[in-house]
N, CA, C and O atoms as a printed pandas DataFrame, in Angstrom:
     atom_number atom_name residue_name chain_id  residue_number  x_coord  y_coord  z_coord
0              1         N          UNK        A               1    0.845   -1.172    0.000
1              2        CA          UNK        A               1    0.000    0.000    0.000
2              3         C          UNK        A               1    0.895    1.241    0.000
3              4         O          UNK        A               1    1.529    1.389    1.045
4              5         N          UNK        A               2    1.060    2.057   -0.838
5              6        CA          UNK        A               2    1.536    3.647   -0.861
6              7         C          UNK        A               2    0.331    4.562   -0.417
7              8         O          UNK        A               2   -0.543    5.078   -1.115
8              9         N          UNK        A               3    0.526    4.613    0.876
9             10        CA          UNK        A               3    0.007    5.699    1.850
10            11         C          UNK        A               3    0.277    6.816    1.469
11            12         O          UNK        A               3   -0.677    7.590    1.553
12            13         N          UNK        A               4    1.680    7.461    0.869
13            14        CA          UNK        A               4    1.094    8.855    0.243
14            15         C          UNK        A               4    0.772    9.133   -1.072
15            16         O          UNK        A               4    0.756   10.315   -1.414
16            17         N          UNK        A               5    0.439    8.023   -2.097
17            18        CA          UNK        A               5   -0.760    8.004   -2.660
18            19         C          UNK        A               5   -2.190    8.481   -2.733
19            20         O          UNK        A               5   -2.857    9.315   -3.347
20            21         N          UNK        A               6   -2.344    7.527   -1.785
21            22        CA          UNK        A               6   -3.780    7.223   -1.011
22            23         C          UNK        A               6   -4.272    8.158   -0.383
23            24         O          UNK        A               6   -5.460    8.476   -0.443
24            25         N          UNK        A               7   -3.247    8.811    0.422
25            26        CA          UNK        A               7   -3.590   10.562    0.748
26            27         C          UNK        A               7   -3.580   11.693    0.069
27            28         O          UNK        A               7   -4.304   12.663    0.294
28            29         N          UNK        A               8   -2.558   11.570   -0.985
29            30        CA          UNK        A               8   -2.774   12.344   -2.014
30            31         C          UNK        A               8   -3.943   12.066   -3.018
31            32         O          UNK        A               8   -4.496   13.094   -3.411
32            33         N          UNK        A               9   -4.540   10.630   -3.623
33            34        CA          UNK        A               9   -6.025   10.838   -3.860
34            35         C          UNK        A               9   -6.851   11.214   -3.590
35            36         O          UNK        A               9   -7.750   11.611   -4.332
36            37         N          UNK        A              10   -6.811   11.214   -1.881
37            38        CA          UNK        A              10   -8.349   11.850   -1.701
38            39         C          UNK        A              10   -7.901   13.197   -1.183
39            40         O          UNK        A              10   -7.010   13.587   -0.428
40            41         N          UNK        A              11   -8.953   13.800   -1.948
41            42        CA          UNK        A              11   -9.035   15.483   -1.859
42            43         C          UNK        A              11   -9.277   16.140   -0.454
43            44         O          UNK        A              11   -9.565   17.336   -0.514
44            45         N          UNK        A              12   -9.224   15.662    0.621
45            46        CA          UNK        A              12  -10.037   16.122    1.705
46            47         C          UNK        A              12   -8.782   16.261    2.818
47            48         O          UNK        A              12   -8.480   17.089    3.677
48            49         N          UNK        A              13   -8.182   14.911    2.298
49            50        CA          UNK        A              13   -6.819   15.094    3.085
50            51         C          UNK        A              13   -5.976   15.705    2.749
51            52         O          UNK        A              13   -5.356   16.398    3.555
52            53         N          UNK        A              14   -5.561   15.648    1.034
53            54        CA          UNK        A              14   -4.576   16.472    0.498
54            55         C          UNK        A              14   -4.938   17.813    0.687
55            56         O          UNK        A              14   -4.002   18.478    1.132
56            57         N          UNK        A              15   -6.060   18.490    0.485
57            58        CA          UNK        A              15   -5.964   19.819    0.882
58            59         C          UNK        A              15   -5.955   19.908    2.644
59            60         O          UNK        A              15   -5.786   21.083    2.971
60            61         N          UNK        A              16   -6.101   18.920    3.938
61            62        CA          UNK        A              16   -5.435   19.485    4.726
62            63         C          UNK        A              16   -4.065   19.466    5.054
63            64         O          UNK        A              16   -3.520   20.350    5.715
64            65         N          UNK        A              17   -3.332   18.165    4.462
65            66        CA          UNK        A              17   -2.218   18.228    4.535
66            67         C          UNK        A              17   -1.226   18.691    3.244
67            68         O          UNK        A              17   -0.197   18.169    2.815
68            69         N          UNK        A              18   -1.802   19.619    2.908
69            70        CA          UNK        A              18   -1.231   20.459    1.578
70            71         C          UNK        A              18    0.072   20.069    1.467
71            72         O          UNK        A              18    0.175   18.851    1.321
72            73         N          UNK        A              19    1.575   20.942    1.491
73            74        CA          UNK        A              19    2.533   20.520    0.969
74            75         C          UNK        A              19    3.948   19.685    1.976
75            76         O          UNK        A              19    5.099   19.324    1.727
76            77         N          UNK        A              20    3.004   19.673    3.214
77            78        CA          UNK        A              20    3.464   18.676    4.186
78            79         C          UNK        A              20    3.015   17.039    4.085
79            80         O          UNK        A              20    3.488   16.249    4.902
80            81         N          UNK        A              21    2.264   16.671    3.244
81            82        CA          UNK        A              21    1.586   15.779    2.831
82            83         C          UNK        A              21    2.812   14.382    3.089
83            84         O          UNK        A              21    2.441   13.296    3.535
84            85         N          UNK        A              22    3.679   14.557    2.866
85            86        CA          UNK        A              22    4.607   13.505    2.634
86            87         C          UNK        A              22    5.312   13.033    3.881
87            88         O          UNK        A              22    5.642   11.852    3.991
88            89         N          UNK        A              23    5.593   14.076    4.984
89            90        CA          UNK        A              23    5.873   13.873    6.005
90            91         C          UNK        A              23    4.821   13.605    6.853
91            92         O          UNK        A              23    5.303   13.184    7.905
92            93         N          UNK        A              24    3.659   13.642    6.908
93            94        CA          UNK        A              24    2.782   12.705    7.307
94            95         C          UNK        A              24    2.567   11.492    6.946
95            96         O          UNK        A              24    2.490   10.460    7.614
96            97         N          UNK        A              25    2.465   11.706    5.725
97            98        CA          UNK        A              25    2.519   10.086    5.152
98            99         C          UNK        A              25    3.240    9.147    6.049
99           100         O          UNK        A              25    2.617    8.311    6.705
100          101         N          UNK        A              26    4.522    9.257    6.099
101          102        CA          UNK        A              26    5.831    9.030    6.335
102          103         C          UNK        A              26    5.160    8.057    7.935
103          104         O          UNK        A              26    5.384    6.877    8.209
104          105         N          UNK        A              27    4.532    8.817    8.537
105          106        CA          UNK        A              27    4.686    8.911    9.610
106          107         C          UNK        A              27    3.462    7.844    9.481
107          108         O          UNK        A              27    3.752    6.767   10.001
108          109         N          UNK        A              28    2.083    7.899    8.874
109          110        CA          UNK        A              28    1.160    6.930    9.248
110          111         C          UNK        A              28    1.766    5.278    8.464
111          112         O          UNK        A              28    1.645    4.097    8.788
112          113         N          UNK        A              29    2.257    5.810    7.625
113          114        CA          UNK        A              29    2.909    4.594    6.758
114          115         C          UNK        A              29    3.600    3.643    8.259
115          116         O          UNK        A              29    3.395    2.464    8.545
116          117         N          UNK        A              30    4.383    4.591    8.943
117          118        CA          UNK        A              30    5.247    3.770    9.942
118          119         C          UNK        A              30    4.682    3.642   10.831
119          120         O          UNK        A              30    5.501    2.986   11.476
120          121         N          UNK        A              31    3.561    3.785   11.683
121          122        CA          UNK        A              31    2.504    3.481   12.585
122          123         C          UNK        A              31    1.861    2.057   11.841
123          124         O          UNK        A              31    1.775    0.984   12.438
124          125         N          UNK        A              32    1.539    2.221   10.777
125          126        CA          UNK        A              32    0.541    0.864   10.332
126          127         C          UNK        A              32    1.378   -0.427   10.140
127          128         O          UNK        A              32    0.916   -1.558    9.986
128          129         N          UNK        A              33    3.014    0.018   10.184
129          130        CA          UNK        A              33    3.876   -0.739    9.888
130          131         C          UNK        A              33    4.757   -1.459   10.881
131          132         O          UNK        A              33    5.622   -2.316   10.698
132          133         N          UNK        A              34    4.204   -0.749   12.243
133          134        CA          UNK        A              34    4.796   -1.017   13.449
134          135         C          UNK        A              34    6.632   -0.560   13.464
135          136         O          UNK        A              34    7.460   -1.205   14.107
136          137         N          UNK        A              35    6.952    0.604   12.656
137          138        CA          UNK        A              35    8.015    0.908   12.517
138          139         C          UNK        A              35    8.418    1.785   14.368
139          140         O          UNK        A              35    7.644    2.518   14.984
140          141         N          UNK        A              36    9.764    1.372   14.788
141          142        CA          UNK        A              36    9.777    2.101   15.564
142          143         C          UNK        A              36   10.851    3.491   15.669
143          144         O          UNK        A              36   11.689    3.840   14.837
144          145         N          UNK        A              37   10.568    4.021   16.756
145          146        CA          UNK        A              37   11.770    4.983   16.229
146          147         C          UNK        A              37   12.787    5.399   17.695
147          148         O          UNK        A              37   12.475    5.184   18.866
148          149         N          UNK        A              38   13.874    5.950   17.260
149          150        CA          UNK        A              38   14.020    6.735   18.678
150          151         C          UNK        A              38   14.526    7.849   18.661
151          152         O          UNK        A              38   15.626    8.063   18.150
152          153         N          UNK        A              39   13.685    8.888   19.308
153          154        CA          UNK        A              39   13.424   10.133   19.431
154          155         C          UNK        A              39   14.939   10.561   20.093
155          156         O          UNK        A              39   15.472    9.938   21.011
156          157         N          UNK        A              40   15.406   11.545   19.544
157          158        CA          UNK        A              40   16.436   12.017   20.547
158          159         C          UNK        A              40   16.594   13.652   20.088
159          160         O          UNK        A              40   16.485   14.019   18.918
160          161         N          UNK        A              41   16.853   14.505   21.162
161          162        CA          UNK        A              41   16.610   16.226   21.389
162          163         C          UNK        A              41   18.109   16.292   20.389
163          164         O          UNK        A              41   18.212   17.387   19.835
164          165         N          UNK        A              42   18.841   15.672   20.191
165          166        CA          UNK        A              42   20.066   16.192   19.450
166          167         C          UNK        A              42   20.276   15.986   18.036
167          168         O          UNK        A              42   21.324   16.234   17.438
168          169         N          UNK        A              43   19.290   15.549   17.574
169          170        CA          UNK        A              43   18.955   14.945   16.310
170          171         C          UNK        A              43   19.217   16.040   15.359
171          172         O          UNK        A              43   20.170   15.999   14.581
172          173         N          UNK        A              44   18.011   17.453   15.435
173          174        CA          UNK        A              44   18.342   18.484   14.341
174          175         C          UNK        A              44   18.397   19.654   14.722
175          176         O          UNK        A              44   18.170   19.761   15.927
176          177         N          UNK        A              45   18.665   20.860   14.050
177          178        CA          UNK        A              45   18.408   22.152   14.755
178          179         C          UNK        A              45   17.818   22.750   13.271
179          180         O          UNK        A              45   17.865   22.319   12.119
180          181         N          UNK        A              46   17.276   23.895   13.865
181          182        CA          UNK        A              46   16.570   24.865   12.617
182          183         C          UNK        A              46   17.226   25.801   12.596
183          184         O          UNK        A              46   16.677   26.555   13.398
184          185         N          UNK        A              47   18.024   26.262   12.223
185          186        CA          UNK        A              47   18.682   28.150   11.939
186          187         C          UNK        A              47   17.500   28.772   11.481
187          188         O          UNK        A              47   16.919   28.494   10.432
188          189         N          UNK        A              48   17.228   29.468   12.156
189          190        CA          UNK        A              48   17.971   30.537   12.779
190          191         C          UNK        A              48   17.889   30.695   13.970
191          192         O          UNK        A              48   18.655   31.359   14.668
192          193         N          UNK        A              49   16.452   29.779   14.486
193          194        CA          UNK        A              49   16.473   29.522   15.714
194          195         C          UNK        A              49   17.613   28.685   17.011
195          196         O          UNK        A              49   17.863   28.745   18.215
196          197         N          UNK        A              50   17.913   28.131   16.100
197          198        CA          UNK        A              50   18.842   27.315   16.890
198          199         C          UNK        A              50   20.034   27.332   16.753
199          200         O          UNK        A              50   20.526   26.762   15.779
200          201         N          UNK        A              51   20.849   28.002   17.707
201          202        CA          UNK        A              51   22.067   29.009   17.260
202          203         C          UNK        A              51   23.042   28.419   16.705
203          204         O          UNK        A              51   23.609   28.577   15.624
204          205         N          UNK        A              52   23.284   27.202   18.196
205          206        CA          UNK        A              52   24.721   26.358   17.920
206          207         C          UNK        A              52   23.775   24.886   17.611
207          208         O          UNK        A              52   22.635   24.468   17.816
208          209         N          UNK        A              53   25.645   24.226   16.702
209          210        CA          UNK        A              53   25.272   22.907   16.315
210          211         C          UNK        A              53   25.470   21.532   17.271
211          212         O          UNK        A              53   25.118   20.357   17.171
212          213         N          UNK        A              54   26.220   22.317   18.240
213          214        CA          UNK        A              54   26.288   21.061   19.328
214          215         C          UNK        A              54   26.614   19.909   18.474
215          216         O          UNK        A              54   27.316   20.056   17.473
216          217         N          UNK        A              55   26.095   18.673   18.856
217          218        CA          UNK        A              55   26.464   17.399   18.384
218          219         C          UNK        A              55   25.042   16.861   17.312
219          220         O          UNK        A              55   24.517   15.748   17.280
220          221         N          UNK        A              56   24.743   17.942   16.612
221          222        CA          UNK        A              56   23.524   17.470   15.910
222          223         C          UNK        A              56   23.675   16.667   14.813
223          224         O          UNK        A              56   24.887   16.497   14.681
224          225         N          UNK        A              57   23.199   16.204   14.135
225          226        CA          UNK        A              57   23.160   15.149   12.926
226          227         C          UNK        A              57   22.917   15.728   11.723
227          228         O          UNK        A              57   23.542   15.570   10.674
228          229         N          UNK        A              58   21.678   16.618   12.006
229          230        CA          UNK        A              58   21.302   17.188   10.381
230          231         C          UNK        A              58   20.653   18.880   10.988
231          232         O          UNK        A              58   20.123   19.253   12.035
232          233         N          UNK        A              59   21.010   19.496    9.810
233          234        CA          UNK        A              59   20.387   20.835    9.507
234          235         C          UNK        A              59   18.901   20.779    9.002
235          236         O          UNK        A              59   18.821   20.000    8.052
236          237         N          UNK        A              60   17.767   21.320    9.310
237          238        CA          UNK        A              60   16.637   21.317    8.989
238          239         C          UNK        A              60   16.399   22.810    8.441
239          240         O          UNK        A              60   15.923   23.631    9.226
240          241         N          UNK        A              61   16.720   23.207    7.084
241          242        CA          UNK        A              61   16.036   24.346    6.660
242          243         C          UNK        A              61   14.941   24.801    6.032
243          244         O          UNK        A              61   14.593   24.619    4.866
244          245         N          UNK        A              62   14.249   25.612    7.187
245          246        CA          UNK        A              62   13.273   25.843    6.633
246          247         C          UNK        A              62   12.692   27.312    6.856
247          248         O          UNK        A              62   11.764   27.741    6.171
248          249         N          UNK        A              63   13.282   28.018    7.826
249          250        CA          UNK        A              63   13.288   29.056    8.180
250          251         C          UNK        A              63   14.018   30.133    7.130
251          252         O          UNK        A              63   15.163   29.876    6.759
252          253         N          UNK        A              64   13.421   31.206    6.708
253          254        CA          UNK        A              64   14.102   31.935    6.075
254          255         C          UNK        A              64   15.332   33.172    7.145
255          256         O          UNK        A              64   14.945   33.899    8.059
256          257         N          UNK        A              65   16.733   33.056    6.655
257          258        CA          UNK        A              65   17.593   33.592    7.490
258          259         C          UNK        A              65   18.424   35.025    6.879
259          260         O          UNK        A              65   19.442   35.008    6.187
260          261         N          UNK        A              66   17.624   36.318    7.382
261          262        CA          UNK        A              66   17.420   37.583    7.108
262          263         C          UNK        A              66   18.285   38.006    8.382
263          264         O          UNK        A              66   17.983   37.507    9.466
264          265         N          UNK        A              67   19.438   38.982    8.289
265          266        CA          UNK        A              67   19.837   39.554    8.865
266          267         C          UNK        A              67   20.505   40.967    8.460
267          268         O          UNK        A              67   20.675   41.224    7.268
268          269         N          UNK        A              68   20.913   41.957    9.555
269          270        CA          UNK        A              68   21.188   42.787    9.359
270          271         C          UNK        A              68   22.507   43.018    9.066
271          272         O          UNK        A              68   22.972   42.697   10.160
272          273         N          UNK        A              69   24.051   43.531    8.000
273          274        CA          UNK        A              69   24.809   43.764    8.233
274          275         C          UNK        A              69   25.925   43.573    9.456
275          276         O          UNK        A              69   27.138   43.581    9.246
276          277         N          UNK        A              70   25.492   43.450   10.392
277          278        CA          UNK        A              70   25.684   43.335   12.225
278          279         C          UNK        A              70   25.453   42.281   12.194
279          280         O          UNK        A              70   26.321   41.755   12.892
280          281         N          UNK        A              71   24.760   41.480   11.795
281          282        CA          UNK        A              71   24.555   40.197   12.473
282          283         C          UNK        A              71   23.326   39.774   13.379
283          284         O          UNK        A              71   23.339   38.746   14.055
284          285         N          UNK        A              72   22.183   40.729   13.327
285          286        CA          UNK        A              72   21.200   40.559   13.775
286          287         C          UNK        A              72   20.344   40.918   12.900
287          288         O          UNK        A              72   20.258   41.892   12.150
288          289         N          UNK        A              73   19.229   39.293   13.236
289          290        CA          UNK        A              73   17.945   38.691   12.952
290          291         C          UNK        A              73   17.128   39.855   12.819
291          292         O          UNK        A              73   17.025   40.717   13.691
292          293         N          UNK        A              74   16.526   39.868   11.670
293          294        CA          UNK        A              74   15.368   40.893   11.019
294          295         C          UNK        A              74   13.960   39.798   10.643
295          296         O          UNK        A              74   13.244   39.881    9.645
296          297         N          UNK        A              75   13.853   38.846   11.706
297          298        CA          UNK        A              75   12.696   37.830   10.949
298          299         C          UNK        A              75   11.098   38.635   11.085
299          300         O          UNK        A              75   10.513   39.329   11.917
300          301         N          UNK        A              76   10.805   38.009    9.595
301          302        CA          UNK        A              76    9.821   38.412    8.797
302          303         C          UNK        A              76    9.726   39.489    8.167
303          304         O          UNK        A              76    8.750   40.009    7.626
304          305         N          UNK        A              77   11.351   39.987    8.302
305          306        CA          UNK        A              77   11.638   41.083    7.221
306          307         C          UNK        A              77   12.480   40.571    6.627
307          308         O          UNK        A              77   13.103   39.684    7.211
308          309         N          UNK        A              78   12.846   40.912    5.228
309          310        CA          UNK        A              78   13.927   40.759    4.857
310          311         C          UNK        A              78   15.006   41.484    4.550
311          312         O          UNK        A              78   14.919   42.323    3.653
312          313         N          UNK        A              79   16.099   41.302    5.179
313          314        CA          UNK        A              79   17.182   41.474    5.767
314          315         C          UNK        A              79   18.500   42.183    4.621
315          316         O          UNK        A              79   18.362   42.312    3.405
316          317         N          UNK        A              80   19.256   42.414    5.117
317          318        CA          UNK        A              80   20.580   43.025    4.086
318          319         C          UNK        A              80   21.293   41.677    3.564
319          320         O          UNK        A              80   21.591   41.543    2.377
320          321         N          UNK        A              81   21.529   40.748    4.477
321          322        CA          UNK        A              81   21.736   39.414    4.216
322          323         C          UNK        A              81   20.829   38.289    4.025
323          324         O          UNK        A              81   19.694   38.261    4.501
324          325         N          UNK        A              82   21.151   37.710    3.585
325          326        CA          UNK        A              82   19.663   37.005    3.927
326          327         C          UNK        A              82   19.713   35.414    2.939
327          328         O          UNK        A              82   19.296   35.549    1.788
328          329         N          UNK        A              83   20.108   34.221    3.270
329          330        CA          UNK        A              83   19.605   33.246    2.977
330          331         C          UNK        A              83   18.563   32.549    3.131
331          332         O          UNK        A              83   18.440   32.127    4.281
332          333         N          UNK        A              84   17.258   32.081    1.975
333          334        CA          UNK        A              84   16.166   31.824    2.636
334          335         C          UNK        A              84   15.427   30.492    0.881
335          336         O          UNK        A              84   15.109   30.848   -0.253
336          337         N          UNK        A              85   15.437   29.582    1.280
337          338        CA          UNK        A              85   15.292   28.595    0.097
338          339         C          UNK        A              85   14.181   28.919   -0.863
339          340         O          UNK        A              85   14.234   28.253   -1.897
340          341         N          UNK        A              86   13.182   29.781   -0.778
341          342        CA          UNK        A              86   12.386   29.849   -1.142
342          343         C          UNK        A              86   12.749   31.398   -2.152
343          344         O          UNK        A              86   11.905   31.960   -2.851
344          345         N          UNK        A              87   13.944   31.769   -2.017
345          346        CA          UNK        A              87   14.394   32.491   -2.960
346          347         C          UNK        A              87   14.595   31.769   -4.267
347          348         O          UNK        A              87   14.510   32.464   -5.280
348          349         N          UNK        A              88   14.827   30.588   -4.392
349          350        CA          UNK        A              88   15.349   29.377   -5.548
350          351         C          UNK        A              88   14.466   28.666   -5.913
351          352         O          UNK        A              88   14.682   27.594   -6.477
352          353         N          UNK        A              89   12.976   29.251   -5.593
353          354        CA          UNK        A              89   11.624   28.226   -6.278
354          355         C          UNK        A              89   11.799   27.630   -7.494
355          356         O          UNK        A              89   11.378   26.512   -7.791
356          357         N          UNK        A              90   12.641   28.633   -8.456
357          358        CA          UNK        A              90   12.556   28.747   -9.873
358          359         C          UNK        A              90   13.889   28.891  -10.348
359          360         O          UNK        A              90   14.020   29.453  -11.435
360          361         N          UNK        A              91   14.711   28.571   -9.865
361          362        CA          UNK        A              91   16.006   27.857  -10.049
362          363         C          UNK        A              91   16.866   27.831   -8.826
363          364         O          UNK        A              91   16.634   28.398   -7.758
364          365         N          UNK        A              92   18.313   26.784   -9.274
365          366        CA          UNK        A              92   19.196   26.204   -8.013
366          367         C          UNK        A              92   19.507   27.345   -7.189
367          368         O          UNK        A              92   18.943   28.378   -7.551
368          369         N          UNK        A              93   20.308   27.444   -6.104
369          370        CA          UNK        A              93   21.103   28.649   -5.392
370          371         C          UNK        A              93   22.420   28.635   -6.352
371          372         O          UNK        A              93   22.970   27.584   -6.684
372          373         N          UNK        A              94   22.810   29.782   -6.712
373          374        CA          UNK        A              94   24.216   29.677   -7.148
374          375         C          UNK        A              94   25.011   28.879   -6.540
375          376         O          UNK        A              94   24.737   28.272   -5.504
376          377         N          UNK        A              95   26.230   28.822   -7.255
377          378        CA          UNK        A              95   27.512   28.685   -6.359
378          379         C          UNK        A              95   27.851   29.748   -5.735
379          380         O          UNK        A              95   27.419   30.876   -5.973
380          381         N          UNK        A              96   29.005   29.308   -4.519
381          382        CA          UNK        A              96   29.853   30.350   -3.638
382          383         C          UNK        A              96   28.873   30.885   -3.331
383          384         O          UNK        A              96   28.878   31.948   -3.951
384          385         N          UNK        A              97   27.581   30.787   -2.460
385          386        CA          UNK        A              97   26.886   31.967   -2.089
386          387         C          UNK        A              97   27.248   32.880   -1.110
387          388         O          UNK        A              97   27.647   32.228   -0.145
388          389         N          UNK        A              98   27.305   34.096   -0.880
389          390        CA          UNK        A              98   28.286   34.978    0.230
390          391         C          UNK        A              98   27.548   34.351    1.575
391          392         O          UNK        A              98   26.472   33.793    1.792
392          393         N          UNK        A              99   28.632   34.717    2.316
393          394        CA          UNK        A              99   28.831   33.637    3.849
394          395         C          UNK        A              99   27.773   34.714    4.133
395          396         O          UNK        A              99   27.290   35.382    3.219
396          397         N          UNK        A             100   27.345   34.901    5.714
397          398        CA          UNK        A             100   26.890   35.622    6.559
398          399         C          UNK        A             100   27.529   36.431    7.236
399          400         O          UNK        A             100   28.704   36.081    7.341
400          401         N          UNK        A             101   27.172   37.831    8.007
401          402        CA          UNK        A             101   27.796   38.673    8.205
402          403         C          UNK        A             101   28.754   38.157    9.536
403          404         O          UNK        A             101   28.761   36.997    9.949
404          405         N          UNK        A             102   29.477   39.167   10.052
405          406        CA          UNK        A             102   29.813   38.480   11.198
406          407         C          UNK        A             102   28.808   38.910   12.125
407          408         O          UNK        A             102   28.125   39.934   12.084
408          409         N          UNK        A             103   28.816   37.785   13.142
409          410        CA          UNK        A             103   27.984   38.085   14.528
410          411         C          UNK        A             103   26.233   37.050   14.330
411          412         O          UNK        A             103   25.281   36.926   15.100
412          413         N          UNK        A             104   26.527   36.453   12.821
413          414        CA          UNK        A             104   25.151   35.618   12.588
414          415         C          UNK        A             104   25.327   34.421   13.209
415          416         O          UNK        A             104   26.435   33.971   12.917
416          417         N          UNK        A             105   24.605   33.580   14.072
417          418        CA          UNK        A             105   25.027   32.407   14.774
418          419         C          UNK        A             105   25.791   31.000   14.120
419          420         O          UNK        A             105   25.551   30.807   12.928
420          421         N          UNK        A             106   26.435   30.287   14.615
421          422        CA          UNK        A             106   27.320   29.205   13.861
422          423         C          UNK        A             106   26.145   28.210   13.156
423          424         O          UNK        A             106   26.617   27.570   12.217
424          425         N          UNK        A             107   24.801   27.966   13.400
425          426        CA          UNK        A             107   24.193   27.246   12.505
426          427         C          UNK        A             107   23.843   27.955   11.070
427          428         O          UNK        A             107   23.835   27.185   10.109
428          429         N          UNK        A             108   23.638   28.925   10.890
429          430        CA          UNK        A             108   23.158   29.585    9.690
430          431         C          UNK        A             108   24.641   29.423    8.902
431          432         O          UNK        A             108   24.563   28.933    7.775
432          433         N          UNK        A             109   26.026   29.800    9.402
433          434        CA          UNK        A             109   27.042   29.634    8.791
434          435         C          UNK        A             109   27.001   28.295    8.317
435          436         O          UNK        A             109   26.963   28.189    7.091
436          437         N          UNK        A             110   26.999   27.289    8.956
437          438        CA          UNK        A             110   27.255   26.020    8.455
438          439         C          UNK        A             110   26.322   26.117    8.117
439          440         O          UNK        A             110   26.685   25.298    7.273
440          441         N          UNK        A             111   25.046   26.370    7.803
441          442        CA          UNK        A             111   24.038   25.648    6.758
442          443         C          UNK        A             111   24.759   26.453    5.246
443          444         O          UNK        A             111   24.967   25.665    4.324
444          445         N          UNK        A             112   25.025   27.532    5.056
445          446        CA          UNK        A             112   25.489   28.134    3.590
446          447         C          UNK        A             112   26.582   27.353    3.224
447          448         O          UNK        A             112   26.580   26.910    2.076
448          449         N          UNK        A             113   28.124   26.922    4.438
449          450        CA          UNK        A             113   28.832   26.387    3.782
450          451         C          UNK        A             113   28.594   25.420    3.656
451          452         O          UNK        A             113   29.343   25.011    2.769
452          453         N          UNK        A             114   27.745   24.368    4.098
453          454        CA          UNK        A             114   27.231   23.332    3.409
454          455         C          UNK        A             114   26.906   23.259    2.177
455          456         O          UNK        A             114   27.261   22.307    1.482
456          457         N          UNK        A             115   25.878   24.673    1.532
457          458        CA          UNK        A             115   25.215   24.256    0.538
458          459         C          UNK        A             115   26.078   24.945   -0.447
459          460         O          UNK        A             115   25.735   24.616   -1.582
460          461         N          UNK        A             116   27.119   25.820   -0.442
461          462        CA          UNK        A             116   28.446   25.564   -0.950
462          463         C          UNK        A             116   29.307   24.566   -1.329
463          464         O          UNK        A             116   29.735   24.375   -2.467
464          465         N          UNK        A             117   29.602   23.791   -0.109
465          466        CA          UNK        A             117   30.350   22.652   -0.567
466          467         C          UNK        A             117   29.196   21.520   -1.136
467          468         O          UNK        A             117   29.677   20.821   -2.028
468          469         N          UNK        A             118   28.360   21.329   -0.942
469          470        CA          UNK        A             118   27.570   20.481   -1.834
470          471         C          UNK        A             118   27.399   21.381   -3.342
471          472         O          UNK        A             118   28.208   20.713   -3.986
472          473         N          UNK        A             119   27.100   22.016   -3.944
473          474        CA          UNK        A             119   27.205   22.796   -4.907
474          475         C          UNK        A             119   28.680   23.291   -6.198
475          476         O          UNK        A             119   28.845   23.600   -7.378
476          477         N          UNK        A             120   29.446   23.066   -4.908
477          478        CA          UNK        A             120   30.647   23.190   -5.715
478          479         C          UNK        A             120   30.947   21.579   -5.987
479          480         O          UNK        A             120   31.959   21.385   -6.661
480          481         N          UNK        A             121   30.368   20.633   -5.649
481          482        CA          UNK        A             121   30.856   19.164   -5.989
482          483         C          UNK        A             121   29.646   18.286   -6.398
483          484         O          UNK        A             121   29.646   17.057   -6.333
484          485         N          UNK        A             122   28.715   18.978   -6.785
485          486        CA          UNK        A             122   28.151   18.604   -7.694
486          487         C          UNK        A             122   28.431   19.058   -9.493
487          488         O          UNK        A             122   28.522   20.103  -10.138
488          489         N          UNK        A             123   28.478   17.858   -9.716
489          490        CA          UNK        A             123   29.151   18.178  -11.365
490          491         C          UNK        A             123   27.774   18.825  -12.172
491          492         O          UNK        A             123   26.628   18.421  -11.976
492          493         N          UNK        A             124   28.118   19.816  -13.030
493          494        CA          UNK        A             124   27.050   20.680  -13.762
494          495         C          UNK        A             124   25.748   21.298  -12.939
495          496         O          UNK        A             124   24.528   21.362  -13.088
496          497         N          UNK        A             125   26.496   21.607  -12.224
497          498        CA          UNK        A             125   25.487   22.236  -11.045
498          499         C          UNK        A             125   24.501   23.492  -12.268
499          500         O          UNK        A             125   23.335   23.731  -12.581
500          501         N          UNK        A             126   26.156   24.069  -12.656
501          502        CA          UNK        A             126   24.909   25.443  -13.420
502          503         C          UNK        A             126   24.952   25.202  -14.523
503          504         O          UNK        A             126   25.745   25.986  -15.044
504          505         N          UNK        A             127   24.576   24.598  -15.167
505          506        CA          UNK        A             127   24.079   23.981  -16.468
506          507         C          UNK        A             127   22.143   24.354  -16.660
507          508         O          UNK        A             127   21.136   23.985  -16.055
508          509         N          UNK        A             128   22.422   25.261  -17.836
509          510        CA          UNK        A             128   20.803   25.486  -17.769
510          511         C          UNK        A             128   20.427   26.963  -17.282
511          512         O          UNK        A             128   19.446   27.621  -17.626
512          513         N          UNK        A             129   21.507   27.346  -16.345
513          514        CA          UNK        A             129   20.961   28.601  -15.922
514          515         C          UNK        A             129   21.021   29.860  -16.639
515          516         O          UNK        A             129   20.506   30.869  -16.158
């Protein structure tokens, strides 16, 4: 059975679980499946909220990260700096995207040089653009 199928057929669910649809899925798929899991607080952080990376595993971006020159958070404005994914609906992020100012917390840094070094080592990244 493909559960997010099945939720995506019927109209009632897909429009409440609009474009989160899949991570629910995810989740009833592994309930019906007796999948188990184990929860642990060190698992992810969100930049911009979550300053430092401590011993985390993965970056979760989803927050758009707007700051000022200085280094301080302008959220729900947008900012002099400002990395935020939803700038790239309609194509990739460049390469080399400029770092963050100084004084922006160490997760937002490592999330750009991440998507730097993934970008610069992907072959034909800008192909097309």
């Amino acid at each position: 059975m493909n559960v997010s199928l099945q939720m995506k057929e019927d109209q009632e669910t897909d429009k409440a679980f609009g474009w989160v649809l899949e991570m629910y899925a995810y989740a009833v798929a592994s309930a019906l499946h007796g999948v188990q899991h184990i929860l642990r607080k060190d698992f992810m952080i969100q930049p911009p909220f979550d300053k430092k990376l401590d011993n985390t595993f993965i970056i979760h971006f989803t927050y758009g990260c707007d700051y000022t020159l200085k280094g301080v958070l302008t959220y729900g404005k947008i900012g002099e700096w400002r990395f935020d994914k939803r700038s790239y609906q309609d194509r990739p992020p460049p390469r080399n995207l400029t770092l963050p100012p100084p004084g922006v917390p160490e997760s937002v840094v490592t999330l750009v040089k991440r998507v730097n070094e993934a970008t610069a080592n992907l072959p034909r990244w800008d192909d097309g653009l």
